[in-house]
N, CA, C, O and CB atoms as a CASP TS submission, in Angstrom:
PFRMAT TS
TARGET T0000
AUTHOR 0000-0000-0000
METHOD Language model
MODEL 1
PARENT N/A
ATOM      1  N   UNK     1       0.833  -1.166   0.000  1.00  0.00           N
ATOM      2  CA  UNK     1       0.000   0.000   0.000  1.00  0.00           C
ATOM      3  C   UNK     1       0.888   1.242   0.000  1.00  0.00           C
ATOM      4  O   UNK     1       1.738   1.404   0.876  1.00  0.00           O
ATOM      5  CB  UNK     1      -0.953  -0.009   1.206  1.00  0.00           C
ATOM      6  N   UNK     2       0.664   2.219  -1.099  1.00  0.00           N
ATOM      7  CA  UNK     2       1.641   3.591  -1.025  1.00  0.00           C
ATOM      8  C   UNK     2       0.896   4.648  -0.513  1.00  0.00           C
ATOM      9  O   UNK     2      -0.331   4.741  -0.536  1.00  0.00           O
ATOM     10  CB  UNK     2       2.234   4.122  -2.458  1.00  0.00           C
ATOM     11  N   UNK     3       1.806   5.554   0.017  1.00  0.00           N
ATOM     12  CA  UNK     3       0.904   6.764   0.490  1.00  0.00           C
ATOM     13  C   UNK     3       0.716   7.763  -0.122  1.00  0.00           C
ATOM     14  O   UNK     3       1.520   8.299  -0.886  1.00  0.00           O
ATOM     15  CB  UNK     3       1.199   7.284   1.482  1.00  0.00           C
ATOM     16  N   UNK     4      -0.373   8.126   0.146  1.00  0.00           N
ATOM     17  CA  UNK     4      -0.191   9.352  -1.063  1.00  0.00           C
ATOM     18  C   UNK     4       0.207  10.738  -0.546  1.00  0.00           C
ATOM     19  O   UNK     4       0.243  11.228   0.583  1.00  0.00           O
ATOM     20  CB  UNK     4      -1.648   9.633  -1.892  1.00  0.00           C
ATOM     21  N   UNK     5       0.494  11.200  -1.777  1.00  0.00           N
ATOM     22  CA  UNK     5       1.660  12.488  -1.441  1.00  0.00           C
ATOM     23  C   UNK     5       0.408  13.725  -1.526  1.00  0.00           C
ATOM     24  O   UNK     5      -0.648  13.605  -2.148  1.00  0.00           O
ATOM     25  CB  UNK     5       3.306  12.739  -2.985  1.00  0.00           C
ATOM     26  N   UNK     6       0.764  14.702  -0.873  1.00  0.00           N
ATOM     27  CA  UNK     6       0.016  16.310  -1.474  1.00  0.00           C
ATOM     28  C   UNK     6       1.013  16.927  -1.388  1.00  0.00           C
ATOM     29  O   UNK     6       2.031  16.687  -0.738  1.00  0.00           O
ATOM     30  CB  UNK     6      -1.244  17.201  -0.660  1.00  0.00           C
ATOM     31  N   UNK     7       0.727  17.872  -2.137  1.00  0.00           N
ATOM     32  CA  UNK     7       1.686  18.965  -2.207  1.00  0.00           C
ATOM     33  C   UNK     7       2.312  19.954  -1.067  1.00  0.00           C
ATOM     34  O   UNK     7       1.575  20.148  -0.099  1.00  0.00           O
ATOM     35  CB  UNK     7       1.127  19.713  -3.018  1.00  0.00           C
ATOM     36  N   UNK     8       3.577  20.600  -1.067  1.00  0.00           N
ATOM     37  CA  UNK     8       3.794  21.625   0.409  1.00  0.00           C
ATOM     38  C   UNK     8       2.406  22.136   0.492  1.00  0.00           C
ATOM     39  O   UNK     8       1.685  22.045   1.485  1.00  0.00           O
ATOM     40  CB  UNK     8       5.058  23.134   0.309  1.00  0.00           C
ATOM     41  N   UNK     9       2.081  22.711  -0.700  1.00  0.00           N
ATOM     42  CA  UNK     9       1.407  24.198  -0.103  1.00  0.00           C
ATOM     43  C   UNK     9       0.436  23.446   0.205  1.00  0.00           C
ATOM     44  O   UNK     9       0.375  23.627   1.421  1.00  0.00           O
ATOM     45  CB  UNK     9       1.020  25.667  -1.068  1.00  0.00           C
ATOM     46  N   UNK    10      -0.342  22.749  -0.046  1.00  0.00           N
ATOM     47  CA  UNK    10      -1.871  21.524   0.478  1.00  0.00           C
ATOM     48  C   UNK    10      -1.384  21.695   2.008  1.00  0.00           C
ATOM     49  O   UNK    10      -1.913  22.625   2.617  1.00  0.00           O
ATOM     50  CB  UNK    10      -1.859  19.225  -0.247  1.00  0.00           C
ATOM     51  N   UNK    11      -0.530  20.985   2.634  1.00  0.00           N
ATOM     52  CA  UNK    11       0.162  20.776   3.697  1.00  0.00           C
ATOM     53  C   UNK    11       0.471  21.827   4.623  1.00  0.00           C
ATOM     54  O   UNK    11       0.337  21.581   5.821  1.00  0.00           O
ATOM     55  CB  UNK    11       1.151  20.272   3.338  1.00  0.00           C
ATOM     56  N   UNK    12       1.039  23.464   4.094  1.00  0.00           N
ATOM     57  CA  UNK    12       1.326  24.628   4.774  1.00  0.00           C
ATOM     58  C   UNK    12      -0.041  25.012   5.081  1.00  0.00           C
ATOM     59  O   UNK    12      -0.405  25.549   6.127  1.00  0.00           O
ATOM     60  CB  UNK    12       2.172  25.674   4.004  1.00  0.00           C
ATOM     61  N   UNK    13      -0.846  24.665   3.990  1.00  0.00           N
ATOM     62  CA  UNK    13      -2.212  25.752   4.177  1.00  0.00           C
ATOM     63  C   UNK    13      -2.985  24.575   5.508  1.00  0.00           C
ATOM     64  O   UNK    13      -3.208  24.959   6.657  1.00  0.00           O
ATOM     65  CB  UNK    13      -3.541  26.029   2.138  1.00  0.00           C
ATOM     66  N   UNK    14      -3.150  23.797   5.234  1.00  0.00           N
ATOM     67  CA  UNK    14      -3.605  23.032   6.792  1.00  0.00           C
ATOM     68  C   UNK    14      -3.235  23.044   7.704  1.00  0.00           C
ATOM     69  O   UNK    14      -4.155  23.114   8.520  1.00  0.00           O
ATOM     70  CB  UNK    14      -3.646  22.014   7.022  1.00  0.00           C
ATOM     71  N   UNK    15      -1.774  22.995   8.394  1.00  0.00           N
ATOM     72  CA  UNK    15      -1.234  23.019   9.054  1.00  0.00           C
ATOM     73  C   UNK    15      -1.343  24.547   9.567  1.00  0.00           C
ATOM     74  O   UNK    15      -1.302  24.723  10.785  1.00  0.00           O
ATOM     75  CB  UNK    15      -0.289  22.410   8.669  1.00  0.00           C
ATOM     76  N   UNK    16      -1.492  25.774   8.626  1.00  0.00           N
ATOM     77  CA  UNK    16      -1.448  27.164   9.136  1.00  0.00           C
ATOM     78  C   UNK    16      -3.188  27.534   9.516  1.00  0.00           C
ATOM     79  O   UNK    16      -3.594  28.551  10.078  1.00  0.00           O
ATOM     80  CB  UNK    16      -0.680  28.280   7.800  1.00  0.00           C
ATOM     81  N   UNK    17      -3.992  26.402   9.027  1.00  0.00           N
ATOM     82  CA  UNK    17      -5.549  26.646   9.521  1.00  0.00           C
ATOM     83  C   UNK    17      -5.840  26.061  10.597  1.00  0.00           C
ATOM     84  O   UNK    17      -6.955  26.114  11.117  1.00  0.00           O
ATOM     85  CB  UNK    17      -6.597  26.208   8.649  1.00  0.00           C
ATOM     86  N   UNK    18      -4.771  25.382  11.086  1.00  0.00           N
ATOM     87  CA  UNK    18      -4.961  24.649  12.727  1.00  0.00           C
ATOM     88  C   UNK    18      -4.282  25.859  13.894  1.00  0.00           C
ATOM     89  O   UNK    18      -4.626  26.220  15.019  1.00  0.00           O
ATOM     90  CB  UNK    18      -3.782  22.801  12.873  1.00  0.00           C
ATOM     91  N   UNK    19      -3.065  26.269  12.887  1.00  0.00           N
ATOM     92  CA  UNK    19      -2.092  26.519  13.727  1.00  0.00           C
ATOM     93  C   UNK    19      -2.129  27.921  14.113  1.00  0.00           C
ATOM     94  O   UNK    19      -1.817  28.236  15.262  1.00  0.00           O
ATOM     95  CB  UNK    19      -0.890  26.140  13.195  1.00  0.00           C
ATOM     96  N   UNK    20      -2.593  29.057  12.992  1.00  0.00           N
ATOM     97  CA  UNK    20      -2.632  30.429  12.932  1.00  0.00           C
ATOM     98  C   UNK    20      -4.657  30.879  13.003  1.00  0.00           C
ATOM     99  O   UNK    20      -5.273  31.812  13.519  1.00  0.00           O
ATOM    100  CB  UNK    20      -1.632  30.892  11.251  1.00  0.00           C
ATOM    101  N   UNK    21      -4.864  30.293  12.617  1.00  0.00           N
ATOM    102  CA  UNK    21      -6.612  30.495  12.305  1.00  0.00           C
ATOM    103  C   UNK    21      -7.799  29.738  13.654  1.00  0.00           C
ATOM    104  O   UNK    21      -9.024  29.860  13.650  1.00  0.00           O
ATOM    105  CB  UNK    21      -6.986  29.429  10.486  1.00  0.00           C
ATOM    106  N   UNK    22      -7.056  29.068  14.581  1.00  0.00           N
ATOM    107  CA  UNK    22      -7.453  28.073  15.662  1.00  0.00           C
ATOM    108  C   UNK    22      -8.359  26.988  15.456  1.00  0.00           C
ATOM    109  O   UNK    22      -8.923  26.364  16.355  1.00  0.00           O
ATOM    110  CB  UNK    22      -7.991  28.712  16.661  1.00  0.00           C
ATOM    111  N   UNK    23      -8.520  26.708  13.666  1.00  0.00           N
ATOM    112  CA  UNK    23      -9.398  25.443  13.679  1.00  0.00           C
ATOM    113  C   UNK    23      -9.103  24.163  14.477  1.00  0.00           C
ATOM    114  O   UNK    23      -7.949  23.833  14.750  1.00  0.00           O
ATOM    115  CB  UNK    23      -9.477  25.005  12.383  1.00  0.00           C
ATOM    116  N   UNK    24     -10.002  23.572  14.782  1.00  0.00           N
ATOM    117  CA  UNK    24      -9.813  21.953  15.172  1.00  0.00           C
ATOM    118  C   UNK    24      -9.192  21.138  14.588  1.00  0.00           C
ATOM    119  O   UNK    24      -9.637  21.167  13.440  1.00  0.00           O
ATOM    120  CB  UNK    24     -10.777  21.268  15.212  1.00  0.00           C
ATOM    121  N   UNK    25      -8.395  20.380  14.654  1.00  0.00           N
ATOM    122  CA  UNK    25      -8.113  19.114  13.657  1.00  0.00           C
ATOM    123  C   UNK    25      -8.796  18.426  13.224  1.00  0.00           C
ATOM    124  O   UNK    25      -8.838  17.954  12.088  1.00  0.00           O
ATOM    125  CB  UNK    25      -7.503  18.299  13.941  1.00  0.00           C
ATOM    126  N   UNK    26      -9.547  18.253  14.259  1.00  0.00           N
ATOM    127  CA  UNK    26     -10.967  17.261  13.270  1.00  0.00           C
ATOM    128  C   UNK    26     -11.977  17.982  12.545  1.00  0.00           C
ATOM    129  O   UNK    26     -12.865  17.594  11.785  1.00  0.00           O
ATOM    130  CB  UNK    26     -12.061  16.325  14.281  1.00  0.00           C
ATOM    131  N   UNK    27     -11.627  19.156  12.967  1.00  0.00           N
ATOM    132  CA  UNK    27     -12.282  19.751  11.760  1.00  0.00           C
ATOM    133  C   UNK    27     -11.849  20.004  10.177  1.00  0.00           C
ATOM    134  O   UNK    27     -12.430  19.798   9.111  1.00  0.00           O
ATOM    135  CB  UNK    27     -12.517  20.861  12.177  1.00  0.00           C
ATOM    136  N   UNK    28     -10.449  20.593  10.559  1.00  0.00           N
ATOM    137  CA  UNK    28      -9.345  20.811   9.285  1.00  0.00           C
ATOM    138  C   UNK    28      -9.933  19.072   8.469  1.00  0.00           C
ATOM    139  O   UNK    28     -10.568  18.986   7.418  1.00  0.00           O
ATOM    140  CB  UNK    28      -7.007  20.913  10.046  1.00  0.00           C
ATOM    141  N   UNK    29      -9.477  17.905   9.343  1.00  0.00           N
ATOM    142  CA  UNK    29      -9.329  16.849   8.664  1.00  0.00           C
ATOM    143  C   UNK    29     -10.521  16.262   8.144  1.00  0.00           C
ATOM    144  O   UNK    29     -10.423  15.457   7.217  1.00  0.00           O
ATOM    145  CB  UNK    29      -8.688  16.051   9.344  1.00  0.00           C
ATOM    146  N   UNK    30     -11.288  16.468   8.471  1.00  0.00           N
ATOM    147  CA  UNK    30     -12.782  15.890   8.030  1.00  0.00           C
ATOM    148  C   UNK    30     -13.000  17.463   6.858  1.00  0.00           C
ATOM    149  O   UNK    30     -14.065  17.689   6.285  1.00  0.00           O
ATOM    150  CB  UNK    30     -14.310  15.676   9.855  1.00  0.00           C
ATOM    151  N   UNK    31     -12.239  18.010   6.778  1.00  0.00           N
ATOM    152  CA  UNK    31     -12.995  19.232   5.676  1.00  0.00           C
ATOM    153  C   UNK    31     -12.078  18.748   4.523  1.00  0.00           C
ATOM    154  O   UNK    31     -12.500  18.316   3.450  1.00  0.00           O
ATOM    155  CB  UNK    31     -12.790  21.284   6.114  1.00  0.00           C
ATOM    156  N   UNK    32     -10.784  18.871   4.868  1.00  0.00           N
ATOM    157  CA  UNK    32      -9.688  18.405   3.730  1.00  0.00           C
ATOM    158  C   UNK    32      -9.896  16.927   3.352  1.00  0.00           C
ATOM    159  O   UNK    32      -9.419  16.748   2.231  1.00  0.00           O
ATOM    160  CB  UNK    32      -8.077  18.559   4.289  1.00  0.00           C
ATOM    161  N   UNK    33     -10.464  15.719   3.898  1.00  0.00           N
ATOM    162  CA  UNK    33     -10.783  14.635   3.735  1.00  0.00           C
ATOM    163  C   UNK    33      -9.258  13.930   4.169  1.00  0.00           C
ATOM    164  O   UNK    33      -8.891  12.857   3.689  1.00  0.00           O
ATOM    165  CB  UNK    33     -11.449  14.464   2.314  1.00  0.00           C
ATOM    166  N   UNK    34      -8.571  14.596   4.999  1.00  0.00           N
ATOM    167  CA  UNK    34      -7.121  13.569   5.681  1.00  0.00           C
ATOM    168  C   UNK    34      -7.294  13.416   6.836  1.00  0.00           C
ATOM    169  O   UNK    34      -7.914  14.250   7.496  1.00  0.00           O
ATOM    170  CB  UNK    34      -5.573  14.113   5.676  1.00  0.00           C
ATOM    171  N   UNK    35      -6.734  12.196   7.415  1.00  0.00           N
ATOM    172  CA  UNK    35      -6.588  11.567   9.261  1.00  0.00           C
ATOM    173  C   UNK    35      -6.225  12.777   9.739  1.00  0.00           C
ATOM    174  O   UNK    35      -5.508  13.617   9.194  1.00  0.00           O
ATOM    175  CB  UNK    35      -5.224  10.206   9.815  1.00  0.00           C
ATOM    176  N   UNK    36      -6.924  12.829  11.109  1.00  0.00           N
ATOM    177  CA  UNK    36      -5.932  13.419  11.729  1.00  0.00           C
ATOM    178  C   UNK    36      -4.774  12.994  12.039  1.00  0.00           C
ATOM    179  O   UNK    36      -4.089  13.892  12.529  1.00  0.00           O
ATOM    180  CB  UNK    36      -6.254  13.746  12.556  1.00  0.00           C
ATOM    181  N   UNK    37      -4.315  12.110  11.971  1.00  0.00           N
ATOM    182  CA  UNK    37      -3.186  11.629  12.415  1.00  0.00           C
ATOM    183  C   UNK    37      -2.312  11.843  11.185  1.00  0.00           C
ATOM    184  O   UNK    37      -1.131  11.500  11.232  1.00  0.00           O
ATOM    185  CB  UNK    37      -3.308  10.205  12.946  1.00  0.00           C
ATOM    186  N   UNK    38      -2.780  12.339  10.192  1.00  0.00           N
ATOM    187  CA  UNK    38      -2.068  12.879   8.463  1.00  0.00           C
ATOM    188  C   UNK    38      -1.715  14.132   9.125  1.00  0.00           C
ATOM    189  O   UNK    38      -0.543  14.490   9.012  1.00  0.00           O
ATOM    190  CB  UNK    38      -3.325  13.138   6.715  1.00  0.00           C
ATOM    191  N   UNK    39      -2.314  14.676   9.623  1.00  0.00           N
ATOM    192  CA  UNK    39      -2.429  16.012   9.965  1.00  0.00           C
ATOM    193  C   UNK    39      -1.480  16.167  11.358  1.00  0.00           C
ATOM    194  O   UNK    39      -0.960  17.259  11.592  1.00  0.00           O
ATOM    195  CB  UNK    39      -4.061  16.404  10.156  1.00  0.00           C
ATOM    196  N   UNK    40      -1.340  15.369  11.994  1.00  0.00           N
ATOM    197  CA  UNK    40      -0.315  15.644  13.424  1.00  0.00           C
ATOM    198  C   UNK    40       1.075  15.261  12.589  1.00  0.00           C
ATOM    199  O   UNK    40       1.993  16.073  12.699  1.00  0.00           O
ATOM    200  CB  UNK    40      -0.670  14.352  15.139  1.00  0.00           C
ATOM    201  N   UNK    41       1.281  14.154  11.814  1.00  0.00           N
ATOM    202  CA  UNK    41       2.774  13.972  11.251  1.00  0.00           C
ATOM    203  C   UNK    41       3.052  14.970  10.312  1.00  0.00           C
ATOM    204  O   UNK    41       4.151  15.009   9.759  1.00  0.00           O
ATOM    205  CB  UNK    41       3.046  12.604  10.542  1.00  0.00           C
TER
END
């Protein structure tokens, strides 16, 4: 099974809507359609 890749900016922009904007993770991740646990690594 391979993983799939997204791009930085896919990745900056989630990571900066948890991190700078105070969304939830389970929110970010259930909106972007990735684990949270995509989202903590």
């Amino acid at each position: 099974m391979s993983k799939q890749r997204y791009p930085e900016q896919f990745k900056t922009e989630a990571v900066k809507q948890i991190t700078e904007r105070g969304h939830k993770v389970a929110d970010v991740s259930a909106r972007l359609g990735v684990s949270q646990h995509g989202l903590y690594e």
